[in-house]
C-alpha positions in Angstrom: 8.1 -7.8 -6.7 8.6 -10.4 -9.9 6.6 -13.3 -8.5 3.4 -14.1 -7.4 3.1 -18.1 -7.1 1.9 -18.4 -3.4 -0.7 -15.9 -3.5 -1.7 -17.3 -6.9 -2.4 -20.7 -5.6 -4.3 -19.2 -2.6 -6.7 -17.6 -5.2 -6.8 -20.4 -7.3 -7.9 -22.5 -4.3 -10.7 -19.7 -2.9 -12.1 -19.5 -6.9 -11.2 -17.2 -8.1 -2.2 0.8 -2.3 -0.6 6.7 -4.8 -4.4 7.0 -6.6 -4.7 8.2 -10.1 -7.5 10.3 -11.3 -9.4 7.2 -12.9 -9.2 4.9 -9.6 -11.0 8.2 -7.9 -13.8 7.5 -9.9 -14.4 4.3 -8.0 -15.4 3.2 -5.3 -13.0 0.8 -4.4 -9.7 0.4 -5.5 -8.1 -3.0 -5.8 -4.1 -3.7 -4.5 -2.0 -6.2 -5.0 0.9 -6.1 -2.2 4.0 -8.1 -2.4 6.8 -7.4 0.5 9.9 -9.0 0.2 12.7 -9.3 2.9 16.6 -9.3 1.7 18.8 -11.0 2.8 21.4 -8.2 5.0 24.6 -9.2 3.1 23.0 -8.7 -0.6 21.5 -5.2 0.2 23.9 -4.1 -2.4 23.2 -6.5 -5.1 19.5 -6.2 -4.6 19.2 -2.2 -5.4 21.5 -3.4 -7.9 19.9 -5.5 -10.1 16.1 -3.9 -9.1 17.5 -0.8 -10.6 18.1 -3.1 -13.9 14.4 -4.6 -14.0 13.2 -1.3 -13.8 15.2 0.6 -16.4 14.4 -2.7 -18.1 10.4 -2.5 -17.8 11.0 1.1 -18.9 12.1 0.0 -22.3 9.9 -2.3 -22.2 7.0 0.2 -21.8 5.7 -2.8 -18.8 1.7 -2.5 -18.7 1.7 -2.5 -14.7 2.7 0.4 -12.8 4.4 -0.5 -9.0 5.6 1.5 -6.2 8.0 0.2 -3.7 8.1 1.1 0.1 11.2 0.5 2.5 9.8 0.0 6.3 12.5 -1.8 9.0 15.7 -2.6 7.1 15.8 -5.0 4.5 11.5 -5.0 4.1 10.5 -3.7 0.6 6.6 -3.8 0.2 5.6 -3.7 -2.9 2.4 -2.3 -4.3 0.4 -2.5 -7.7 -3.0 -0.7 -8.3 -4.9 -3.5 -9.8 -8.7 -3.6 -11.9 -9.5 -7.0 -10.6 -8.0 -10.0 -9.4 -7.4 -11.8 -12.9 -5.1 -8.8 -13.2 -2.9 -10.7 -10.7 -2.3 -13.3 -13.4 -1.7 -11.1 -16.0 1.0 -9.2 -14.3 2.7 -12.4 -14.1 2.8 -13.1 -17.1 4.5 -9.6 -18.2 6.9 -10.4 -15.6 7.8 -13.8 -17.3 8.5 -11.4 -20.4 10.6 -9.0 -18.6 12.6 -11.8 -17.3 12.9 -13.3 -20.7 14.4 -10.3 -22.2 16.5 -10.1 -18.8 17.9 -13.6 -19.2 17.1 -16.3 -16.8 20.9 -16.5 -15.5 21.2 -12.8 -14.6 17.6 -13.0 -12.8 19.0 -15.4 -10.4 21.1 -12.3 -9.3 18.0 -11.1 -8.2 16.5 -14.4 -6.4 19.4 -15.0 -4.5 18.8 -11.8 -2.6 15.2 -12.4 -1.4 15.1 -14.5 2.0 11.1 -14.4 2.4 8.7 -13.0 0.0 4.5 -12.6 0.8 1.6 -11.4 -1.2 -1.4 -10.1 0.0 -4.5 -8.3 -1.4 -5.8 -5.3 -0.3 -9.1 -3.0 -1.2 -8.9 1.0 -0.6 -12.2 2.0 0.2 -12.8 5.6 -1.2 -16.4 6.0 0.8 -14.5 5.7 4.2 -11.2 7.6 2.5 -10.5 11.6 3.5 -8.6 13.2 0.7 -8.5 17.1 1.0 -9.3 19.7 -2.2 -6.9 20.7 -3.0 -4.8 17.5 -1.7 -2.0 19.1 0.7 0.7 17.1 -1.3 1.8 16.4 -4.9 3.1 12.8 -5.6 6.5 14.3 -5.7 6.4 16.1 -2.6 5.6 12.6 -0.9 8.2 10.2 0.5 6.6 9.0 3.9 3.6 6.8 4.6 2.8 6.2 8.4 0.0 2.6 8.0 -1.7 1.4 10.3 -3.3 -2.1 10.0 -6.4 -2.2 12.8 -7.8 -5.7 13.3 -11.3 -5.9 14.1 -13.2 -8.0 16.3 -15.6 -10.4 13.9 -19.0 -8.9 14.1 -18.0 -5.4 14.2 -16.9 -3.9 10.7 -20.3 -2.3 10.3 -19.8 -0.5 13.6 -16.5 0.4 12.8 -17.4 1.6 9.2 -19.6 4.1 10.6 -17.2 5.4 12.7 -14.6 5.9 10.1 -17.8 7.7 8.4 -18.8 9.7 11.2 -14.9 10.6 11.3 -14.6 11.7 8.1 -17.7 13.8 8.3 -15.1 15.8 11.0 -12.8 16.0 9.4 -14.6 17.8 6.0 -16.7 20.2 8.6 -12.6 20.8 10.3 -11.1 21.5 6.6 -8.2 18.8 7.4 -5.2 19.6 5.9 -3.9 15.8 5.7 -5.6 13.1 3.9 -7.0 9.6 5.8 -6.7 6.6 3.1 -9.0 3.6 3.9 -8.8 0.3 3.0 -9.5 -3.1 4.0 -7.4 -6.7 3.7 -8.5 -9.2 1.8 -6.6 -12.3 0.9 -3.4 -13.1 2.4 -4.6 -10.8 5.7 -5.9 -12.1 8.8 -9.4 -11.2 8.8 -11.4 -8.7 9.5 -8.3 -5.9 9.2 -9.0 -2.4 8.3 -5.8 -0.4 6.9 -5.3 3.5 7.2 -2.4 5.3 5.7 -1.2 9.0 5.8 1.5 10.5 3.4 3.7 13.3 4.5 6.5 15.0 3.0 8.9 13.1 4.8 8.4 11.5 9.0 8.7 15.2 10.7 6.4 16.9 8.0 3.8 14.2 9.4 4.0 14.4 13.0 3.6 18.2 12.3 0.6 17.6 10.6 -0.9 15.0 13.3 -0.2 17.8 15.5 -2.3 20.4 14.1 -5.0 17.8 13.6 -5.1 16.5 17.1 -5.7 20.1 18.2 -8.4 21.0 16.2 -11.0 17.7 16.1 -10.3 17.5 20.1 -12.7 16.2 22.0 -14.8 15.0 19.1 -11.9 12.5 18.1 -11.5 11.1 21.3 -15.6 10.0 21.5 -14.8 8.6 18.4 -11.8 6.5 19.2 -13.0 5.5 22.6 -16.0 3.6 20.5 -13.5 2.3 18.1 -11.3 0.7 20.6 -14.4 -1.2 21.7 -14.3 -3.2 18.5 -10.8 -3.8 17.9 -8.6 -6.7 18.7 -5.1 -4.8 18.1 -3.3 -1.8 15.9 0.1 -2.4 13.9 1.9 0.9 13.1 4.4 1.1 10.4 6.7 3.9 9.0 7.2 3.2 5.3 9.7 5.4 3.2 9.2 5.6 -0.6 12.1 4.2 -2.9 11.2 6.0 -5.8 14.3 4.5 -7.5 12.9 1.5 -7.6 9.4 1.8 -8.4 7.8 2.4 -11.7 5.1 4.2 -13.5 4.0 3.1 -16.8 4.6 6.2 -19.6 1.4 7.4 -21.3 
């Protein structure tokens, strides 16, 4: 969540996840993801001193929003909407000022929690997205995310984008109540991996959902994901919960 120094040497070496109204403009949406793991015995002291960064960036009026999802116990993924991938730097850099104005002592409070921490980048792909008008949910109905991450065999992402296309095309012609969000991994992901999330208002509000949509795409669906399975080497499902307490939205 504060520190970026692996995945900022990878990028330095190569050259070089909620949507606001603006990032609907786009295409493609950049995401920096950063998941750290806690250690099980400073649970406590993490939320602790988390909950102190962000009042602090709050005062602070911190330029980069972030929202943090819990998935097993002790994972926190962390996720900033990004322009481009110099913005990776700069976030950095206002973290070094929060931490100033924290105190280097009191921010070890915070590193002695983390066990493992991992950055990755990620790209939401609008054109492949499904995102219902109205949208089913506001942001503050939402506090589950079922993700998938499907890894593709190399060769087949044109294939596969098509399908997602065709799939989408469905899903408008069905009037879908719950939005598909696309995206694809890019550094830091084992490659080629395509990403689709679904928010609901909590875990049973979603399988409710899935339910009705299974029934009414059918048939139609199941052409579609027989040709997808074709092209993929694997699917990892995830159940993320927001912690809404500890992320942070910049105030306009």
């Amino acid at each position: 969540m504060k520190k970026f120094i692996a995945l900022l040497t990878v990028l330095m070496l190569v050259g070089l996840f909620v949507q606001n109204a603006q990032a609907q403009e786009k295409e493609e949406v950049l995401w920096l993801m950063g998941e750290e793991v806690v250690k099980p015995e400073m649970i406590e002291q993490y939320y602790e001193v988390s909950a102190e960064l962000v009042e602090l960036c709050k005062t602070e009026n911190f330029p980069y929003p972030f929202y943090v999802w819990v998935s097993q116990p002790f994972h926190y993924e962390i996720s900033y909407p990004i322009e481009e991938m110099n913005d990776i730097t700069k976030i950095e850099e206002a973290w070094d000022e929060i931490i100033e104005k924290f105190g280097a002592e009191n921010f070890k409070r915070f590193e002695e929690c983390i066990e493992s921490q991992n950055d990755k980048v990620m790209v939401g792909l609008l054109s492949l997205s499904y995102v219902p008008e109205p949208p089913r949910l506001s942001e503050d109905e939402i506090t589950y995310c079922y993700w998938q991450e499907v890894s593709v065999k190399k060769g087949s992402e044109k294939a596969v984008e098509d399908l997602f296309k065709k799939a989408v095309g469905i899903m408008k012609e069905k009037g879908i109540e719950i939005g598909v969000y696309m995206g694809k991994g890019k550094t830091g992901y084992e490659q080629p991996v395509y990403i689709a999330w679904y928010y609901g208002k909590d875990q049973i509000d979603y399988l409710e959902q899935e339910k009705k949509f299974a029934a009414l795409v059918g048939d139609e669906w199941k052409e579609i994901n027989g040709e997808i399975v074709k092209h993929i080497n694997g699917i990892k499902n995830v159940n993320y919960w927001w912690a809404k307490e500890l992320s942070y939205e910049k105030a306009e």
